[in-house]
N, C-alpha and C positions, 0 to 999 in steps of 0.2 A: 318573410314577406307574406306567405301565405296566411299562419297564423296572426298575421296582423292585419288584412285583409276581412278575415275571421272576424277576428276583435271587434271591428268597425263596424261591420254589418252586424253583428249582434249589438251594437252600441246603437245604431241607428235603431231596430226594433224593440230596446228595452224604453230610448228615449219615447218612441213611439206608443208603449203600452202603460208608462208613465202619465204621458198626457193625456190619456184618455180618461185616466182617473184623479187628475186635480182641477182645479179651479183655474179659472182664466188667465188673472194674473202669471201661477205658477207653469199653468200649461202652456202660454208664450214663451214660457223660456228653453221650458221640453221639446217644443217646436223645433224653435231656435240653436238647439242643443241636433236634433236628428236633421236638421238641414244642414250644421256643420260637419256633423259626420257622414253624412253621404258625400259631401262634396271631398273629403277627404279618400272616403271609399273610393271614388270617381276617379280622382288623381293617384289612386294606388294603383287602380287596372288600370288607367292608361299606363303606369310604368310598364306592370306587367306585360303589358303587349308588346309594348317598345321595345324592351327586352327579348320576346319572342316566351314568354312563358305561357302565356292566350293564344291560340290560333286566331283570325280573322273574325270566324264563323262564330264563336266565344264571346270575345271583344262585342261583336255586334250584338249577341243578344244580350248580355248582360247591360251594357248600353243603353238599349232598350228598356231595359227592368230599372236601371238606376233612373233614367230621364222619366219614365212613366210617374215612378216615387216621389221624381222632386216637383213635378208637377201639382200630384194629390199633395204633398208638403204645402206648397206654396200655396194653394189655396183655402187649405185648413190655417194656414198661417194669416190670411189674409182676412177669413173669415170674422166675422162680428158676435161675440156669445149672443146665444142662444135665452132669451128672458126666461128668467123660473115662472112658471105654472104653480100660482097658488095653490095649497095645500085643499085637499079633495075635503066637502064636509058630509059627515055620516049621516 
């Protein structure tokens, strides 16, 4: 569980480092891709707690960290690109 826990949350930051460097199109889906994985991350720690492998104290802050993320997610997902700036002339 741990290691897949792992897995995800490095899934969610590769998807994340992905979008930063493609185009609109492709970076909706990058988006889209680290929203789904957080929300799986999400549903992994709550197992984890349910089960007792989190403390309380744990749970909550990570909690905190995942809901913060999907926040900035969702409104980088919602956002509208950004128009190119014509090319500078010499």
């Amino acid at each position: 569980m741990a290691r897949h826990i792992a897995s995800l949350a490095l899934g969610v930051h590769d998807a994340l480092i992905a979008a930063r460097h493609l185009a609109p199109g492709p970076r909706a889906t990058a988006l889209l891709d680290a929203d789904i994985q957080l929300d799986q991350l999400r549903q992994h720690l709550h197992l984890a707690w349910r089960w007792q492998w989190l403390s309380g104290g744990q749970f909550q802050h990570v909690s905190g960290l995942t809901d913060e993320l999907g926040r900035l997610i969702g409104g980088w997902r919602r956002a509208k690109p950004a128009p190119h700036a014509p090319p500078a002339r010499p």
